[in-house]
N, C-alpha and C positions, 0 to 999 in steps of 0.2 A: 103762661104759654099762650102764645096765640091759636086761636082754634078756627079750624078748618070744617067746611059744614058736606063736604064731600075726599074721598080718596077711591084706592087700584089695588084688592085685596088677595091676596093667595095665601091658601095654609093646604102646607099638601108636604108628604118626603121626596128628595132628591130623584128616587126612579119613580115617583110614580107620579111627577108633574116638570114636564122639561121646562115649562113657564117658570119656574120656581127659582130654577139653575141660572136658565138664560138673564132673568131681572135680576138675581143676587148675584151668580158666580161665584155661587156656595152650595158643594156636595156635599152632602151630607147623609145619612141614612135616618136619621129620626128625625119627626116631623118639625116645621118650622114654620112662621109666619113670617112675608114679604108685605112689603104695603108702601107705598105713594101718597105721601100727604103734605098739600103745600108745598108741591116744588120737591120736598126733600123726599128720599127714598130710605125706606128701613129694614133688618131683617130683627125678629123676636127671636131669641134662642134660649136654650136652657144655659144654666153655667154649666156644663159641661163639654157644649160647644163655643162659648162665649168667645173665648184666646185663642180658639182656631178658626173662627168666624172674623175676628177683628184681621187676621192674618190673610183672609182669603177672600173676604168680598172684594165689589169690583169698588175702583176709586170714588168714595165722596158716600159711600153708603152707610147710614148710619147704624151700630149696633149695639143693641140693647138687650140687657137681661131680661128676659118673662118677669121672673118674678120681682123684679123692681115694679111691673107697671101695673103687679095685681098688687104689691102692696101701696099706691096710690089706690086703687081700686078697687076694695076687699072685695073678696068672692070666695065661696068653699069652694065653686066649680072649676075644675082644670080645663074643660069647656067653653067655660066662660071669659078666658083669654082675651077673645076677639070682641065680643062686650066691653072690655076692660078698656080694652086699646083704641076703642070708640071713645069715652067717657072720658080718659085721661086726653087723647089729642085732639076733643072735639067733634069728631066725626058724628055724621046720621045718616048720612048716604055713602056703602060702598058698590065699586064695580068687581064685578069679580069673573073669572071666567067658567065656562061649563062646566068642570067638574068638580066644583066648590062643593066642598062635605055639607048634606043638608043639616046636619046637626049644628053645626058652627050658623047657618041663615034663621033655622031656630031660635038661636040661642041670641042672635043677633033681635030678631025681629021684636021678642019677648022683652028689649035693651030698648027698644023704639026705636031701632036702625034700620035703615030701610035698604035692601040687596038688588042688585042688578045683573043681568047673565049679558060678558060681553059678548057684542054683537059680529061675530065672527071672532078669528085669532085675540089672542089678548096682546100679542106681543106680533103684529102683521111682519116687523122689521126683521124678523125672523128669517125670512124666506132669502134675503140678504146677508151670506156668510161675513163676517170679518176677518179680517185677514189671521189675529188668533185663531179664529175655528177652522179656518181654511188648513190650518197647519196641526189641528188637533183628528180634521177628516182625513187630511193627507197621511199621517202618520198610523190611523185605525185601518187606512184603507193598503199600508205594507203590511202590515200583520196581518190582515187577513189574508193579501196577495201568499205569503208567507205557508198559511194552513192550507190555501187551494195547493200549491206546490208539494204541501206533505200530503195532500190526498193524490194525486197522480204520481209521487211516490210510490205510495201502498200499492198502490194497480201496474206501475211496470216493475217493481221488485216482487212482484207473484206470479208462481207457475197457475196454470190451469189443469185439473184433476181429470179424473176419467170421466165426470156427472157434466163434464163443464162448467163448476163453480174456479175461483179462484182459493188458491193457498198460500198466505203469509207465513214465512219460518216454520213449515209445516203444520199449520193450523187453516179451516177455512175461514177466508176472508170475509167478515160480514159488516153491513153497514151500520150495527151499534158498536162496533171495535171503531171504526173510522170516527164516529162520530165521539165517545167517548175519546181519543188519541189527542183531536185535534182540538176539541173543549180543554182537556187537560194540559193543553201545552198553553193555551191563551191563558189559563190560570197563572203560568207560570210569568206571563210578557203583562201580569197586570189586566186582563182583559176578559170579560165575561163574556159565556156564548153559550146560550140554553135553544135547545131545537133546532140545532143547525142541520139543515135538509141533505141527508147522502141517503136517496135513494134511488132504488136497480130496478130494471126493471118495469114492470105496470105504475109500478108506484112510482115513477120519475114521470107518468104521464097524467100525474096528480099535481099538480105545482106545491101544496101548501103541504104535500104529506112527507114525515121526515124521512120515512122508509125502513124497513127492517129487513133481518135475513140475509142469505148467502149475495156475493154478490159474484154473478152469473158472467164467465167470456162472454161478446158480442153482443150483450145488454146495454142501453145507456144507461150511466152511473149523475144522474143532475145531483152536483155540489153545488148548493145555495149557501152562504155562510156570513155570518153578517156578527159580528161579537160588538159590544157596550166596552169603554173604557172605563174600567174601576177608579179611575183617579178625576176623569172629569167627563164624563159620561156621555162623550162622542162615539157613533156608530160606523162600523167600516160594514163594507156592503156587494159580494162580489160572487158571481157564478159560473161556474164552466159545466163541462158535459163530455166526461170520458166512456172511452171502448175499450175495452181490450183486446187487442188484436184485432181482425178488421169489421167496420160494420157494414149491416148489409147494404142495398142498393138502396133502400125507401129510406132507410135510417139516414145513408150518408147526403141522401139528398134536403130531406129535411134540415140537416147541419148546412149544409151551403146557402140552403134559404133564411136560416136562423141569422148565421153569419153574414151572409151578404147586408140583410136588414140593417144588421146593429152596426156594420161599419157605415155604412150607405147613410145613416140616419148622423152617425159622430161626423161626418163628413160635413154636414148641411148646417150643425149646430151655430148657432153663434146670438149676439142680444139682438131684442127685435122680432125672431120666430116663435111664431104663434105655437103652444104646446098641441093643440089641437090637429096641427097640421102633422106635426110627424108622428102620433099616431093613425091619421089616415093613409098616411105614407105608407107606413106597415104593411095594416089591414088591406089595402090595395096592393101591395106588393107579394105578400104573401097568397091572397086571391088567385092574382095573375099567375102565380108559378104552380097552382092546381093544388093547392093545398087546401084543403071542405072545411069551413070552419062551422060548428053546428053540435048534432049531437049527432054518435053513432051507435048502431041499429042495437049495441048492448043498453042505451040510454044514458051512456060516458058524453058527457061535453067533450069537442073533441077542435082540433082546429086552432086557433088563436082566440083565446079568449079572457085577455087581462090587458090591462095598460100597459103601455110600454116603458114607464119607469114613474118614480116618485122620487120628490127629495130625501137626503138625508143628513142630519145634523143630530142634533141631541132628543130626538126620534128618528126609529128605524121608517116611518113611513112620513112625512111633511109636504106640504105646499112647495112651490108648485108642483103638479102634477101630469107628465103627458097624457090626457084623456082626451074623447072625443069632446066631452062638453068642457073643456077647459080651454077659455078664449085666450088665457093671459098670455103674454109675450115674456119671451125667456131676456133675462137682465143677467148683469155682468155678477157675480158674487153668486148664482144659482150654481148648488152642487146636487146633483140630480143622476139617477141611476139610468140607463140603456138596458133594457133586458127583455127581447125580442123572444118568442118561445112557441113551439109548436108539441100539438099532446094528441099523441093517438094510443089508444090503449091496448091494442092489439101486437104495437112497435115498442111503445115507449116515448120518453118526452123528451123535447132538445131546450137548453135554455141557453145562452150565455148573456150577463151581464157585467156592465163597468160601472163605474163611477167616475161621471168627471165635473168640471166646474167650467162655468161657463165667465169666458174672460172678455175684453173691452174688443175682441179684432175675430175671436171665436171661441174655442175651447181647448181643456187639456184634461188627458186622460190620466187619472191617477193610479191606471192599472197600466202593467207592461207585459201580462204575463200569455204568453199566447194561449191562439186560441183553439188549435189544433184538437179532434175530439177522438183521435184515434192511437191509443199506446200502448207502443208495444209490450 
């Protein structure tokens, strides 16, 4: 065998390194090694993934049993894997990316293989959908459209009681029922979804909190919802902002400035626009319309205070980024979220986001679902 004195190393499972997925195009749930050597690319698998591995990597990828290349390479250590697969195809220098298990760089270096952390993405082409994944986003991104629809369900098929909370089928309506409902039914379409944010109230004027308890008339109810695909582990990514019945005058004003933004900004999108610009867009915009962004006199951050969207693919959060310190120019294959948001803790928080993809003349929104924040 010809040997190779450098390769591109990942050992890592399916959820817990999208590099792993995107270079193989192999889900899998137990761990695996990927690797680049000479030109060719490989995945290590156990025989128990072997025949479904052979069936599902992407074209030209070679696969190999584990234990074939420990028995060129004896080892007691199950560890020692990547030692092995140094010694059998040559290698001394791999590249690997930052959350390479230190035990595996160990066990390498102990091998006299010397380890490298890559220097940014390991896989930068990322950032660039393919027209598969564009159809794998598309299709995570109606099932979630889907779960926001069964949540504004829940809120106009409910009375409101004498306390002011809401009552489903005679029961009060609270946001661990909504969130338990709509998790349990993406189980049902194939699709995982742990922490998805329904919450009322103060807690909506917390972005990242998922929210508990009754959920209150003329409170905003922020549904943030974002589920994983169990079959190829694309993320859909989408938020609204219900009332029940009508919100007050600072509430409803906050939604028009919400709203306004996020159309205002899909409007402008196209390749070529600097990320950084339409976050100042925002941040200026929402300024302008007297909205204080800062901290208030409770010591709540209060105002605008998060980026206006992130990518997403087989990570819920990816490059590119709208932030202020982000120069890059948005390119044709960028699917990237919209999600403009204002949080006063006193009101409560307004969010709405989309998800769209940015195409060669502008963009397309892969949500249709209005945006309305008032129901009856």
């Amino acid at each position: 065998m010809e040997k190779n004195t450098t390769g591109r190393l990942i050992a890592a499972t399916a959820t817990e390194s999208a590099d792993i997925v995107y270079g193989s195009g192999f889900f899998a749930p137990d761990e695996y090694i990927y690797a680049e050597i000479g030109g060719e690319k490989y995945v290590f698998v156990s025989v128990l993934e072997l025949a479904r591995a052979r069936q599902e990597v992407r074209p030209g990828i070679n696969v190999v049993d584990s234990a074939e290349v420990l028995r060129k390479a004896p080892t007691d250590c199950k560890r020692c894997l990547v030692a092995a697969i140094s010694r059998v195809y040559g290698v001394t220098h791999w590249q690997v990316p930052e959350r390479f298990p230190l035990i595996y760089a160990k066990k390498l270096h102990a091998a006299g293989v010397s380890v490298e952390i890559s220097d940014g993405s390991f896989f930068p082409e990322r950032a660039i959908k393919r027209p598969d994944e564009i159809e794998k986003l598309r299709a995570a991104e109606a099932v979630t459209q889907e779960a926001q629809l069964q949540v504004r369900d829940f809120i106009a098929e409910s009375t409101v009681n004498s306390q002011g909370f809401l009552e489903w089928h005679g029961k009060v309506l609270t946001c661990e029922f909504i969130r338990s409902e709509v998790e349990a039914e993406f189980k049902r379409k194939s699709y995982s979804s742990v922490g998805a944010i329904i919450a009322c109230g103060p807690d909506s004027a917390l972005p990242h909190c998922i929210g508990s308890g009754p959920v209150k008339a003329g409170a905003p109810l922020v549904s943030d919802i974002f589920p994983r695909s169990d079959v190829n582990g694309y993320w859909g990514d989408m938020t609204r902002t219900f009332v029940k019945g009508k919100a007050s005058k600072r509430l409803f004003e906050m939604y028009k400035a919400v709203r306004y933004v996020n159309e205002a900004v899909e409007a402008q999108l196209k390749p070529g626009i600097p990320c950084s610009l339409m976050q100042d867009f925002c941040i200026k915009t929402l300024a302008e319309a007297g909205f204080k962004t800062g901290v208030d006199d409770e010591g709540y951050p209060c105002g605008y205070f998060h980026g206006l969207g992130h990518s997403v693919g087989l990570e819920i959060h990816e490059q590119p980024r709208f932030s202020a310190r982000n120069f890059e120019l948005l390119q044709p294959g960028n699917v990237i979220t919209v999600e403009p948001g204002l949080y006063y803790h006193d009101i409560g928080g307004v969010r709405i986001e989309d998800l769209v993809l940015i195409t060669e003349t502008g963009m397309e929104n892969f949500c249709n679902m209005p945006k309305d924040i008032e129901v009856p």
